[in-house]
C-alpha positions in Angstrom: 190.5 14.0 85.7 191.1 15.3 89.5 188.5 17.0 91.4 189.6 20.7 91.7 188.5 22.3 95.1 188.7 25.4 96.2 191.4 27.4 96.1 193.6 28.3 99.6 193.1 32.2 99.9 196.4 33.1 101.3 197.1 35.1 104.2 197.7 38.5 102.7 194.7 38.1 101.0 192.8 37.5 104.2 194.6 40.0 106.0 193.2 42.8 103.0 189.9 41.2 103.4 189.5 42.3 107.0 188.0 45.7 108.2 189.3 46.0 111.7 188.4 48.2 115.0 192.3 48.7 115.8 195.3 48.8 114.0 198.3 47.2 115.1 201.8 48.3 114.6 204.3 45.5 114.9 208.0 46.4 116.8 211.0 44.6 114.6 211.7 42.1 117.5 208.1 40.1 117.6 206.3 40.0 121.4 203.6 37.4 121.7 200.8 35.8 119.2 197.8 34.1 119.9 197.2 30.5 118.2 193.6 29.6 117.7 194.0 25.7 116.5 191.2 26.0 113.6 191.1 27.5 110.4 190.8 31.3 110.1 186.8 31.3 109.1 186.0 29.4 112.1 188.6 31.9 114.2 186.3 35.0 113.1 183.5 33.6 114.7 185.0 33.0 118.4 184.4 35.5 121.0 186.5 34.6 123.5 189.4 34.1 121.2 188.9 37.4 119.4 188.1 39.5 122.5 191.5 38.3 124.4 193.7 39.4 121.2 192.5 42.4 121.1 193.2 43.6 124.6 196.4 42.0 124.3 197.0 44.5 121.9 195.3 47.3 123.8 198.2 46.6 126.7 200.7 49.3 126.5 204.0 48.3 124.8 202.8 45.6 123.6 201.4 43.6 120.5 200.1 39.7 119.4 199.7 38.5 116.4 197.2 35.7 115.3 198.0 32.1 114.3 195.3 29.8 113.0 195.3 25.6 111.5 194.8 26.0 107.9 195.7 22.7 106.3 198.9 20.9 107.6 201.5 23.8 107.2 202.9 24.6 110.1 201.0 27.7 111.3 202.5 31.2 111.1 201.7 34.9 112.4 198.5 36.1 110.7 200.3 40.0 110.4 204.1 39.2 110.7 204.5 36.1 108.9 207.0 34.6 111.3 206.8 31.5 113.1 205.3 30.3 116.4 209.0 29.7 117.4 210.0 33.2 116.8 207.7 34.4 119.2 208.8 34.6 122.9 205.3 34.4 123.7 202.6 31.8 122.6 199.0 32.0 124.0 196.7 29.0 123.4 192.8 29.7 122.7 191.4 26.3 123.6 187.2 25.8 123.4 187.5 22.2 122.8 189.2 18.9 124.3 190.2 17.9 120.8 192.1 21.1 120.4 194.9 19.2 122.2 196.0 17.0 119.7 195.7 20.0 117.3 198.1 22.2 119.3 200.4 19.3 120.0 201.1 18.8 115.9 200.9 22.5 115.6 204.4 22.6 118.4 205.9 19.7 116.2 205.4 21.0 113.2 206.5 24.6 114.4 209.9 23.1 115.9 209.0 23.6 119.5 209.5 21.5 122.0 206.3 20.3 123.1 207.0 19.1 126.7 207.1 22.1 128.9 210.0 20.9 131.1 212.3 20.1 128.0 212.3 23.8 126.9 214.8 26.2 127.5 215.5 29.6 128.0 215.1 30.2 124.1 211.7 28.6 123.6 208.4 30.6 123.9 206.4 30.7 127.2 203.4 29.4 126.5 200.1 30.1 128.3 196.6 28.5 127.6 193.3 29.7 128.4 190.0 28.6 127.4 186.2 26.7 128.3 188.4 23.1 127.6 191.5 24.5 129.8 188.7 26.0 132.3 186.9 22.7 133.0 189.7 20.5 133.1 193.2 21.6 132.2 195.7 18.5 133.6 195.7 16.9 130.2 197.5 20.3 128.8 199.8 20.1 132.2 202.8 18.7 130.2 202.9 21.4 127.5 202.0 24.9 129.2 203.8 26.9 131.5 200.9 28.4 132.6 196.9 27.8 132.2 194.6 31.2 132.7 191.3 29.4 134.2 187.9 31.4 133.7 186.8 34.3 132.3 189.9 35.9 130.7 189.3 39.8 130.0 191.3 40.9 133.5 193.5 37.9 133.7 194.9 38.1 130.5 196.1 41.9 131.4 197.5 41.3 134.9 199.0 38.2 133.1 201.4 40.6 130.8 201.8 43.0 133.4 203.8 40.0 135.2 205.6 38.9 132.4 206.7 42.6 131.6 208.3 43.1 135.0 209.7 39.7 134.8 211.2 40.2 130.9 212.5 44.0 132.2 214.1 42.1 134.8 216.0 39.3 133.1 214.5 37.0 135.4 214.4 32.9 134.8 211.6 31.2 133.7 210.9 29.0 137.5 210.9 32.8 138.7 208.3 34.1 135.8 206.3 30.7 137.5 206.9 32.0 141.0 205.5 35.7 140.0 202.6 33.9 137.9 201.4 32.5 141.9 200.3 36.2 141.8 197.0 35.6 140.1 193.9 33.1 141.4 193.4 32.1 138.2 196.7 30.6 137.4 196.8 27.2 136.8 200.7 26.2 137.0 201.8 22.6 136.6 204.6 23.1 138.2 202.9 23.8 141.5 199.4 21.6 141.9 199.2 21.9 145.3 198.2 25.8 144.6 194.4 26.3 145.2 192.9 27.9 142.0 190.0 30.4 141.6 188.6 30.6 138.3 188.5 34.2 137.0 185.1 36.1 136.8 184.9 39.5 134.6 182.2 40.9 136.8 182.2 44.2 134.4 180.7 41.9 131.2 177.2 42.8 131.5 178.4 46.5 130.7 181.5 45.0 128.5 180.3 42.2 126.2 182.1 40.7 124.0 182.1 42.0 120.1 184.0 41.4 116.9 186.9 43.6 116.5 187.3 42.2 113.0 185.1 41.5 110.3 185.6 39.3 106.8 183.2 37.9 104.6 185.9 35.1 104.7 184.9 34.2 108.5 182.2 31.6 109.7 179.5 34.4 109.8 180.3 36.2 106.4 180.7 39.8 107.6 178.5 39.9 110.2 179.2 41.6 113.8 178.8 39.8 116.8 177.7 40.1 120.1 177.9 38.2 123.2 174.1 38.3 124.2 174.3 36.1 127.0 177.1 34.3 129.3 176.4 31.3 131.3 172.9 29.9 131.2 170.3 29.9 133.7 168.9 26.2 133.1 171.7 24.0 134.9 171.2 21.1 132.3 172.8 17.7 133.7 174.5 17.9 131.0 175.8 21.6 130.2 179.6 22.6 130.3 178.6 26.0 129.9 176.6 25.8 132.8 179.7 24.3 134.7 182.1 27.5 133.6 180.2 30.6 133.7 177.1 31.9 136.1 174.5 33.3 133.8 174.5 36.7 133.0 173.0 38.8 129.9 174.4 41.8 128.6 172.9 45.2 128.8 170.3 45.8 126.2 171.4 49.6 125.9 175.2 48.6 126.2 174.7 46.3 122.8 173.1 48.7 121.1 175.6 51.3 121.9 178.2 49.0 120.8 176.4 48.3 117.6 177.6 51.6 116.2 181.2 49.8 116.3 179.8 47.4 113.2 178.8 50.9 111.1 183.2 51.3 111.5 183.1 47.8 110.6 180.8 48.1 107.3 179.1 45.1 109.0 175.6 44.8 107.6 174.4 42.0 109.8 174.6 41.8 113.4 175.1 38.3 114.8 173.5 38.0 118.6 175.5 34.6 120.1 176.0 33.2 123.4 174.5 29.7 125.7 170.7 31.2 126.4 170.3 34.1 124.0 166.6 33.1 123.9 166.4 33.6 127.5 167.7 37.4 127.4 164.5 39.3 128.6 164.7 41.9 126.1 165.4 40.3 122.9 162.7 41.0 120.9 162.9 45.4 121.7 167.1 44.4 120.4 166.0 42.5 117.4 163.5 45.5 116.4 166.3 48.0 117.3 168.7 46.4 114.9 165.9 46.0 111.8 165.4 49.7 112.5 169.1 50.7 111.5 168.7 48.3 108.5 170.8 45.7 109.7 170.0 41.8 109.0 170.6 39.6 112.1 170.9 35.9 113.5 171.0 34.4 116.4 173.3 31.5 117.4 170.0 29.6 119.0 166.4 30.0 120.6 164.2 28.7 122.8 162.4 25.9 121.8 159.2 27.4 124.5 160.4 30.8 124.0 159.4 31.5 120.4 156.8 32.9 119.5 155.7 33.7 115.9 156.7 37.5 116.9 159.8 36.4 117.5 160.8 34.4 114.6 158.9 36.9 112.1 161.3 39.5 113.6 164.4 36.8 112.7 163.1 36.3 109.0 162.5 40.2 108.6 166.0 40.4 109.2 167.2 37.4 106.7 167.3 34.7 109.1 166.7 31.3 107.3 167.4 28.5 109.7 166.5 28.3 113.3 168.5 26.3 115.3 166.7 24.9 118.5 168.3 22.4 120.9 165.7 19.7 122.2 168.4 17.1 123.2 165.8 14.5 123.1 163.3 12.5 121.4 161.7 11.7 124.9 159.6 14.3 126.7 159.8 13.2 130.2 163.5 12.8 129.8 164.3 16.0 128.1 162.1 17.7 131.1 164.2 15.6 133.5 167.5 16.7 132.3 167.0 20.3 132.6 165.5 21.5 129.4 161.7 22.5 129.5 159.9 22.6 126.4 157.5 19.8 125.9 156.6 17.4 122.7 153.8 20.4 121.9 156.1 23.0 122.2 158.5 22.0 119.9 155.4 21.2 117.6 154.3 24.3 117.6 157.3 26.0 117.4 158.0 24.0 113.5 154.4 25.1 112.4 155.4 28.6 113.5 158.9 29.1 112.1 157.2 27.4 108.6 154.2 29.6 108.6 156.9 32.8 109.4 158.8 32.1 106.3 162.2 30.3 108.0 163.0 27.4 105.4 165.5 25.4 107.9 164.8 24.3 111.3 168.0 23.0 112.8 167.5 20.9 116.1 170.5 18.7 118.2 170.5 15.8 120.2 171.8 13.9 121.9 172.2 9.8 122.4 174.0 7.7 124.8 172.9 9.5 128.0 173.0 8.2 131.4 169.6 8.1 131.6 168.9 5.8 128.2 166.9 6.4 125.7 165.1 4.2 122.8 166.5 5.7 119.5 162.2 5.4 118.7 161.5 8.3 120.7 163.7 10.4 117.9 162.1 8.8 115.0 158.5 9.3 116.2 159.2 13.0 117.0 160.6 13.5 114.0 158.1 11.6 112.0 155.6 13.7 114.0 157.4 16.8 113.0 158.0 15.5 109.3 153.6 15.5 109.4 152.9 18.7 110.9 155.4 21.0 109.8 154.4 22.8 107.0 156.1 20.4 104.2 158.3 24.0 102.9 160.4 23.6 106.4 163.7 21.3 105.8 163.9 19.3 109.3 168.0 19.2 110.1 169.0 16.8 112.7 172.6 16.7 114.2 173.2 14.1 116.4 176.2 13.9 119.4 177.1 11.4 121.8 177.2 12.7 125.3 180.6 13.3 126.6 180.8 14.0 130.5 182.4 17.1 131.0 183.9 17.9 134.4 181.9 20.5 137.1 178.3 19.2 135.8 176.3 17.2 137.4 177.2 14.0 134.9 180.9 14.7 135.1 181.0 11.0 136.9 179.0 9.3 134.2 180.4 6.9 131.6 180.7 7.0 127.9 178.2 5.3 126.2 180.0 1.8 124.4 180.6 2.7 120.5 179.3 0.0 119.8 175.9 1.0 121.3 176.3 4.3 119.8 177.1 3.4 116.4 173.6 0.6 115.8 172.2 3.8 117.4 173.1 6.3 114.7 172.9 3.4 112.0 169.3 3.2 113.3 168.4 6.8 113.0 170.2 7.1 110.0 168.6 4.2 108.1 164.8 5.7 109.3 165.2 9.9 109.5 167.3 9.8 106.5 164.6 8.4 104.5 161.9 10.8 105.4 161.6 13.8 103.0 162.4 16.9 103.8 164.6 15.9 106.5 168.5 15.7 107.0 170.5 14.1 109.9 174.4 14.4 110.5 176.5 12.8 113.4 179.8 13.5 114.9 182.5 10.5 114.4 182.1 8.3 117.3 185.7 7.6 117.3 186.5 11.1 118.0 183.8 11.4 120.3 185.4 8.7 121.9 188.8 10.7 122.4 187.0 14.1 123.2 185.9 11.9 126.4 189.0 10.8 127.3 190.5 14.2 127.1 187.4 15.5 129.3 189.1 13.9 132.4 192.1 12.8 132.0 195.9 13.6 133.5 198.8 14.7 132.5 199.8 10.7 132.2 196.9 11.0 129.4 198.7 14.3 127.8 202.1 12.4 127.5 200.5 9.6 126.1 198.8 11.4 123.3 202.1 13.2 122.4 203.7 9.8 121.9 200.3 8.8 119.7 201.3 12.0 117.9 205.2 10.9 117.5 204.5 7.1 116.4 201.0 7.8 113.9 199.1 5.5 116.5 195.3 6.0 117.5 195.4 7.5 121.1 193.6 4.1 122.5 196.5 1.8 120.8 198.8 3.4 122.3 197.6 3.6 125.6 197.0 -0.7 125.5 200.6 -0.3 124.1 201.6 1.5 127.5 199.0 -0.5 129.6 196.8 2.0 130.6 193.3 1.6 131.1 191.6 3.5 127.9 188.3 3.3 127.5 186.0 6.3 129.0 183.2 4.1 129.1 183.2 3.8 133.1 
């Protein structure tokens, strides 16, 4: 008998499911929507995404719907139902390298021509924006018209207000390019030589990002988020976060004015997200602010030094059950050397704390294959070591990455680890963690982690290639041998 999973909920369904801060009312002739290349759960739980649709549609005359991945279908508007193609618009909401290949099936399967310089004056403009776009964008080269670079809240205004003039006009699309020049932050691949200046919203410490749609059908359940922190302050070797943003924190009184928005939204928990929320210096007087008006919360990560059994009885009074921390790895003198500070003791302490406290999970993610190597030992003795003095109620959760060297850090020159060393690497830590009670351990695929690192710096020669990967069913690396072009990202 076949396996029954769950069933798809369709889009009206979704769309019923949603309590939202704004209403939009749709013209007859569709404007613009904005494609987020996961499924919907995981698109309720992106900031970024979230907070450039809605001041899309806070633009006068104007409106954009949302298109997200679910399944192989070719991806249609969330609120109109049309497809990408009918839409003289299409905005990209990249986070990820990988979100390439996923946008260039989504084009394929939506009937538009992928390759920027092949589409006419009936095919949508399409503009990209996004951390993956920010740090590196040639890869996307052959397939936008235009990439917004940086922080996008003013960018992705003045960006309309050119393309309105330029659509009242009847102008052609090389002089909607021309007008684009306009803006710093407008990465055109039709004109390289242009020096580009990331954009910086220098308002978000009084403007934070927040859900302006909640769903117990998204990532978080219906929870409200917040955008606690920006950047990070550490400057880890390793950090692409570090690389796009400066570190800032939001306005303790701003968020809790704001939180009145997730009272509209019938939000009962209030989700507190962002690169260093542990770092925010007034987290603890928000957390107690937000059990006061009877809200649960959680927090996208802490710490590992930071918290303090305050802190984390404050996170289980308000239902959190696992704490994620990010220790990187298994080494002390390395993890100190690569940016993060919290010793072997710390992170000790911090187990037998979150156990005694009443969390059941204690998440924690590392990271193998770094420049500076490390024995696979050093993260099965700190585990072990954790496994013995962690009160035995605590589940241990390990995810395991490969590094990937992400343009702008300080490693952006390094190599990729060989898969080969990475794979006896996770089968070690695999065969040993995974045996100890208690604990769990997960990895990423190394053959995607493989691609992700290509995609971190490659051209537009690497774009083209992976559309033809796309076209023939080949792995990426086959069919850059086939083309005879060097493939590997291992240095």
């Amino acid at each position: 008998m076949q396996k029954r999973g769950k069933p798809r909920v369709s889009s009206s369904d979704l769309r019923s499911g949603e309590r939202r801060a704004f209403e939009i009312r749709f013209p007859r002739a569709p404007q613009a929507v904005i494609l987020f290349p996961t499924p919907y759960k995981n698109g309720l739980a992106n900031l970024g995404f979230l907070t450039i649709w809605r001041r899309l549609n806070a633009i006068p005359n104007f409106t954009c719907d949302r298109a997200f991945l679910n399944g192989e279908a070719p991806p249609k508007g969330f609120e109109t139902d049309l497809p990408l193609g009918a839409f003289p618009l299409v905005f990209i909401s990249s986070s990820f390298e990988l979100d390439l290949e996923t946008v260039i099936r989504a084009l394929l399967a939506s009937s538009i021509e992928p390759l920027a310089e092949k589409r006419g004056p009936g095919d949508p403009i399409i503009v990209a924006g996004g951390m993956s776009l920010t740090l590196n964008p040639h890869p996307w080269g052959p397939f936008v018209d235009v990439a917004l670079l940086g922080e996008g809240e003013e960018a992705i205004e003045r960006w309309v207000g050119i393309y309105q003039r330029w659509q009242a006009c009847g102008g052609s699309r090389g002089e909607l390019l021309e007008s684009a020049a306009e803006l710093p932050c407008a990465w055109l691949p039709s004109n390289l030589k242009r020096t580009v200046i990331p954009a910086k919203y220098n308002a978000w410490p009084d403007d934070p990002a927040v859900s302006p749609v909640v769903s117990r059908e998204g990532h978080f359940g219906e929870c409200w988020l917040v955008e606690l922190s920006r950047g990070c302050p550490r400057k880890c070797l390793f950090c692409a976060v570090c690389a796009t943003y400066d570190p800032r924190f939001a306005k303790a009184e701003v968020v809790l004015r704001n939180m009145t928005q997730s009272d509209c939204l019938g939000a009962g928990k209030v989700g507190l997200v962002g690169g260093a929320v542990g770092d925010h210096p007034q987290l603890k007087r928000l957390l107690r602010a937000i059990l006061e008006a009877g809200r649960q919360v959680t927090v996208s990560s802490l710490r590992i030094e930071k918290a303090d059994l305050e802190l984390l009885e404050l996170l289980v009074r308000g239902g959190l059950g696992t704490l994620t921390v990010a220790p990187e790895t298994g080494d002390e003198q390395l993890r100190l050397s690569i940016g993060k500070k919290a010793s072997d003791e710390d992170l000790i302490m911090l187990a037998k704390q979150a156990g005694q406290a009443g969390l059941k999970t204690l998440r924690m993610y590392f990271l193998i294959g770094l420049p500076e190597p490390e024995d696979p030992e050093a993260i099965i003795s700190l585990t072990r070591r954790l496994r013995q003095e962690a009160p035995p109620r605590l589940k241990l959760d390990l995810s395991v990455s490969s590094f990937i060297p992400k343009p702008g850090t300080p490693w952006q020159n390094a190599p990729f680890a060989p898969t080969k060393q990475l794979d006896q690497i996770k089968a070690r830590l695999r065969s040993k963690i995974g045996r100890m009670a208690g604990v769990s351990i997960h990895f990423e695929p190394t053959r995607m982690e493989r691609l992700a690192a290509l995609l971190s710096k490659g051209d537009a020669n690497l774009g083209v290639s992976l559309l033809r990967a796309v076209q023939t069913g080949r792995p990426l690396e086959q069919q850059l041998r086939i083309e005879k072009v060097p493939s590997s990202p291992e240095g």
